[in-house]
N, C-alpha and C positions, 0 to 999 in steps of 0.2 A: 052181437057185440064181439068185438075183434080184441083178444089181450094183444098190446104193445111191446115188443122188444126196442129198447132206445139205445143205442150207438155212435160210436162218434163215426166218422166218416177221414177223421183227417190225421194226425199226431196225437191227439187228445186233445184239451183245454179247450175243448171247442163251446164250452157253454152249458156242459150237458146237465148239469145240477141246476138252475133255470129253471130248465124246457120240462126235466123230470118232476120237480117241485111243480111246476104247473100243474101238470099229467095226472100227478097220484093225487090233486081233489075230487079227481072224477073216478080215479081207481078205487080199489078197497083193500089193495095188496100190493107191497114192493117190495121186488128182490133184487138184491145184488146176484150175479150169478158166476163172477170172474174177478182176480188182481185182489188185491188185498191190502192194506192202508198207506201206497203206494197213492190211491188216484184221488185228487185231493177235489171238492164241491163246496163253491162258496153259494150260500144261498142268500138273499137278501128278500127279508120280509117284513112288511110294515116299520120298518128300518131298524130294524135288527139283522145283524150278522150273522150268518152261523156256518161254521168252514168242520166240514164233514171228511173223512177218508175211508173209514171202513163201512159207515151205518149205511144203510140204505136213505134217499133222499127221503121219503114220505115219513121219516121218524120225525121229523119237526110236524108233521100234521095228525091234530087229535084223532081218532077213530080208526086209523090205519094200521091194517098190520104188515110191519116190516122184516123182513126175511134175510138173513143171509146163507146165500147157498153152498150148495159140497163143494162147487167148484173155486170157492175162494179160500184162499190160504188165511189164518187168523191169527196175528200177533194178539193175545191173551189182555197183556197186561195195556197196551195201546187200546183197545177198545176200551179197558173198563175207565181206563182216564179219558177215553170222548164222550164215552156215556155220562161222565163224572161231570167234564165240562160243561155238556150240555144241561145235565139237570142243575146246575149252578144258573144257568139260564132262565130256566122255567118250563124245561122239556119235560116232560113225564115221559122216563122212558123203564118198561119194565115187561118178565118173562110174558105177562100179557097182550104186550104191545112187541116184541123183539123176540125172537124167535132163527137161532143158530142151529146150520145143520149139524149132526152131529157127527156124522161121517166126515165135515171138512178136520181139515189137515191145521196143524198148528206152526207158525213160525217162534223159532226159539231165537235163545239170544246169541247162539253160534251161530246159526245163520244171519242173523245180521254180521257179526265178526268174519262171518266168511263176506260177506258181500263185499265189505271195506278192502278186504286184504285183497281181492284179487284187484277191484280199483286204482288201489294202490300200487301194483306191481307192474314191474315193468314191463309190460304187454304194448304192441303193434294195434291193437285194437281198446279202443275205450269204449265202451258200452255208454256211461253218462246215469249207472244206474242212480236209485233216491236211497243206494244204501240202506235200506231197511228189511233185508233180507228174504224177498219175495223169492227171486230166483233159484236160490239155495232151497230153498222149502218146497217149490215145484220138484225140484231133482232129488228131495226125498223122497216125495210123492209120487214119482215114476216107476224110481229105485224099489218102492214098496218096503220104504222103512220108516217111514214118516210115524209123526203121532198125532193122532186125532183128538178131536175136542171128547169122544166117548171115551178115550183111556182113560180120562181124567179122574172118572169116575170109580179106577181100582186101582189102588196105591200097588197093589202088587203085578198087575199086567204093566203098567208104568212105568215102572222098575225095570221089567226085562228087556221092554221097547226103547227105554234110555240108554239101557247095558248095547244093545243091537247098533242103535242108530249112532252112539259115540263109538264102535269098529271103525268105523268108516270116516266119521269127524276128525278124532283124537288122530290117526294117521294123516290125514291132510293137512293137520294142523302141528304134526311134529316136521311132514316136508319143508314145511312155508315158516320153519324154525321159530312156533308159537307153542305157549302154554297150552297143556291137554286140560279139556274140560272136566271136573268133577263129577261125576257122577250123580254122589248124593247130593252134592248143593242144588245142583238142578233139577232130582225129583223132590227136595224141600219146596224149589220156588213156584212149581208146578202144581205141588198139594198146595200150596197157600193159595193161588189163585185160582185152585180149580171151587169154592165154595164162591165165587162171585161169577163161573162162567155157565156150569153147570144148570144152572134155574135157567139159562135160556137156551140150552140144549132141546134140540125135540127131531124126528122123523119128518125132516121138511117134505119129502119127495110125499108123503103121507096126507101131512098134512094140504100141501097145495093140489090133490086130486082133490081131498072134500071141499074145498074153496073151489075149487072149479067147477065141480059137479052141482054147488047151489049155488052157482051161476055169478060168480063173484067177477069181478074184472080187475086183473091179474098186468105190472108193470112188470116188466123185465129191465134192472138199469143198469149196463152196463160200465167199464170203467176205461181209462187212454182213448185209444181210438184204431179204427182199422188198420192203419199203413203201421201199427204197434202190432201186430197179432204175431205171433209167434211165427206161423205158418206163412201167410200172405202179407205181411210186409215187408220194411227195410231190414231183414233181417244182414247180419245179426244184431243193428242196430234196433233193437226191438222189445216186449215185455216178454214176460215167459209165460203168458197166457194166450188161448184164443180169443181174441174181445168180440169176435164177430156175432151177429145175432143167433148161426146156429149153435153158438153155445150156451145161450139162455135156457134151452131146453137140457143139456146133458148138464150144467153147471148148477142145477136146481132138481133136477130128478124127474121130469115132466118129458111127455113123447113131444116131436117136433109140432106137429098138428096141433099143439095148444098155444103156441106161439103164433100168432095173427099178425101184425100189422110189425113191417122193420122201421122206425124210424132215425134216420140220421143225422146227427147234430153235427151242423156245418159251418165254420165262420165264412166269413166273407170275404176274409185273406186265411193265408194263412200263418201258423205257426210253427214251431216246435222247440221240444227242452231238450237238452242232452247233445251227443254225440249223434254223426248221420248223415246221410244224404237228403239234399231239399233243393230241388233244384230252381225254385224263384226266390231263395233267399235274396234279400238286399241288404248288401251291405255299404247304405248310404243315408243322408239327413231322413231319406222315408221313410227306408225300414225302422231308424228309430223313431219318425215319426208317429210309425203303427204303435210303435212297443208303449211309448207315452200315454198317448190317448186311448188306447187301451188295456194300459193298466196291466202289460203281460209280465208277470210275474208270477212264479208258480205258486200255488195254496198251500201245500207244505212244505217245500225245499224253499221259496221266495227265489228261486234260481230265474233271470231273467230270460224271457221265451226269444228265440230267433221268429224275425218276421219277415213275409213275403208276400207277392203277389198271391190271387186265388190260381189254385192250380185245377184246371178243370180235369186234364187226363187223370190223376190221381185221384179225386173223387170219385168219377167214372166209372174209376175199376173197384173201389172202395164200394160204390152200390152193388156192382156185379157180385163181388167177395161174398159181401157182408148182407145180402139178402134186405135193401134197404128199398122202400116201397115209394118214400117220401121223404126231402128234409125236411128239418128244421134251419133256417139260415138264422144265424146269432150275428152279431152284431154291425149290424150295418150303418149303423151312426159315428163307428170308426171312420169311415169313410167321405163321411161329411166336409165340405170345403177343400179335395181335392177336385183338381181343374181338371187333373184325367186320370185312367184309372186304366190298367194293364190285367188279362189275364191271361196264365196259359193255354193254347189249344192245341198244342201237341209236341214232341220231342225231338229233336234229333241226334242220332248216335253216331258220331266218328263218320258222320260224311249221310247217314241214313236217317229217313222220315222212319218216327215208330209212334202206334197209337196210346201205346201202354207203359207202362212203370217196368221194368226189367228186372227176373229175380237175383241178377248176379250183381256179389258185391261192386266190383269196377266198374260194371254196365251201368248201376246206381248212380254210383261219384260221376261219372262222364256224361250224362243225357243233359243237354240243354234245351233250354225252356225257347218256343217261340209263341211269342204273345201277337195278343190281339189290344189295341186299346180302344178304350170306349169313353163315352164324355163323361165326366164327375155333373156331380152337383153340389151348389153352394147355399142350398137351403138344409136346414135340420132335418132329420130324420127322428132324433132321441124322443121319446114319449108316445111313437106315433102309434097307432090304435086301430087303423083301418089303412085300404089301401089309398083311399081320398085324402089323406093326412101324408104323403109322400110323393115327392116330385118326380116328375116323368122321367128323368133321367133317372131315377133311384130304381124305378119300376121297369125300366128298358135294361137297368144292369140285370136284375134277377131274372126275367124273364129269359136274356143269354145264359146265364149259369143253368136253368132249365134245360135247355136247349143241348149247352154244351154235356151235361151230365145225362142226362136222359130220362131224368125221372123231376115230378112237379116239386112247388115248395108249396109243404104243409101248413107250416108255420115259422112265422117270423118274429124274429126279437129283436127289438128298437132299445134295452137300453137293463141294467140287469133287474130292475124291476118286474117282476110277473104278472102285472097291470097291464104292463107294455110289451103286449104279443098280441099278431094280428093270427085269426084262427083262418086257414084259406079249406082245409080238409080235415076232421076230426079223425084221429085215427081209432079212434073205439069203436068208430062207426060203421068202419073200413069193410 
């Protein structure tokens, strides 16, 4: 049995809360392993809603144990109101079933303040961040001043690592002509929430060796998506994490070799939120065409997603990056009732054919897309359940995306229901 790492492959919002929800019936364990209540999963079950950011997707399923790993940053007080939410739902969610590293790193409420303010200022370069203070909280965590969810635990270590890490805050915040943080207010607000975060504290890297060793099968769920990684995307339009699958293994505490199977969560166009290069955006009745019928709107900011053609080169390189074995292609009933349908198959730069995404900013903004088109179809896809349930043209697009990408498609999603996935390759099986 192969454990699963899941990843997007594109900007994010590719679907991955879905395909993961699927996933973790068959698993017995999910981790987040990166990003922090930044990457927002709308799950749709028995028709019930449940729009996730920080938990792990398998937390809506009984029996599972859900993990958040070192490698994600944790806003405190944002989790205990999801977990709040969701048990107003009917989730049982508890330190027997959720289980935080205790080593990750904590987002405070300066870092969000810092996020805002730099947004806000008058910079050449807009990021497009969700404002919730991820990025700031990484850059403590490099800096090695950060606070982790184990301080939480001694009022007085607390205190000195607040005293350390406002040096550095309280100065950046007297440049940028803002009130210096308190001190004490904020080791008060930290002891009050540290008795609700603390029961779910535990030695993950610890605990998922013995889960592994009694043969447990182990989801890895990533959060955005590859051309987001810090490293290998659009930088610097980008997250301030790795989202790639080999950081499922350092982002949870486990050697690479326990990570099995990449799987890539792919739309069928594309998207993305924010600031940035995308070089098949449309910006005409189709592109908002996409945005409509698929409902692109972001799960926590509701900030409207830019849409475009599928870009194959960018995937491409997104499998190479991101160690992705297989997708998943997500929505392809978007696509229904167009009469043709475009995809990218390679770039050109200021007069030059390139196979690849370019890592410099201008090279970025300047590569234009040359497509291929191929025939639409005008029957339904939504519900569909098998590959006998979709039209030959629907089956002749995927199989190009194949082709053009270099790797099969695992599995497909007809509609957000998780009834409606056709299974082509089990990756536990892998």
């Amino acid at each position: 049995m192969a454990n699963v790492a899941v990843v997007g492959s594109q900007w994010g919002d590719e679907g991955k809360g879905k395909i993961v929800d699927w996933l973790s019936e068959r698993a017995d364990v999910v981790v987040r392993f990166q990003g922090g209540h930044n990457a927002g999963h709308t799950l749709v079950i028995d028709g019930a809603t449940y729009k996730l950011a920080l938990l792990p997707s398998g937390v809506v399923r009984p029996g599972k144990m859900s993990i958040i790993g070192n490698g994600v940053v944790v806003d405190p007080w944002a989790l205990l109101q999801e977990i709040s939410t969701l048990q107003d739902q009917g989730v049982e969610v508890t330190p027997d079933t959720l289980k935080i590293a205790e080593n990750a790193c904590i987002i405070l409420p300066l870092h969000r303040e810092l996020d805002a303010m730099r947004e806000d200022a008058n910079s050449t370069v807009k990021i497009g961040t969700t404002r919730r203070g991820i990025g700031p909280a990484y850059e403590d965590k490099v800096a090695r001043r950060a606070i982790r969810i184990c301080d939480l635990a001694d009022r007085a270590t607390l205190s000195a690592k607040i005293e350390g890490i406002l040096i550095h805050h309280n100065a950046l915040r007297r440049g940028l002509g803002r009130e210096e943080v308190d001190g004490t207010e904020l080791l008060d607000s930290l002891c009050a929430v540290a008795s609700g975060i603390l029961p779910f504290a535990d030695a993950v890297w610890h605990r998922l060796d013995g889960l592994r060793r009694s043969g447990k099968r182990i989801l890895f769920e990533g959060a955005q998506g590859a051309m987001l990684d810090v490293d290998h995307g659009t930088y610097p339009f980008v997250t301030s994490s790795n989202t790639l699958s080999g950081q499922a293994a350092v982002g949870s505490g486990v050697g690479p070799g326990v990570v099995g199977f990449g799987l890539g969560i792919t739309k069928a166009y594309t998207t993305r939120v924010g600031s940035g290069p995308f070089p098949t955006e449309l910006h005409n009745d189709t592109g908002r065409g996409l945005g409509e019928r698929g409902r692109e709107f972001g799960t926590n900011t509701g900030r409207p997603r830019r849409c475009g053609w599928f870009d194959s080169v960018m995937v491409r390189q997104a499998v190479k990056t991101a160690g992705i074995d297989g997708i998943a292609l997500t929505k392809l009933d978007v696509l229904d009732g167009m009469p043709e349908l475009k995809v990218c198959v390679g770039y050109s730069l200021r007069g030059s054919v390139i196979d690849r995404f370019p890592s410099a900013m201008n090279d970025q903004a300047a590569v234009e897309p040359t497509y291929e088109t191929l025939e639409g179809w005008s029957q339904s896809t939504r519900g569909a359940r098998s590959w006998a349930d979709l039209p030959a043209t629907a089956i002749k697009y995927i199989r190009r995306v194949e082709e053009l990408i270099e790797v099969p498609v695992a599995m497909l999603s007809t509609s957000p229901e998780r009834e409606d996935t056709i299974l082509v390759r089990d990756p536990f099986q892998d």
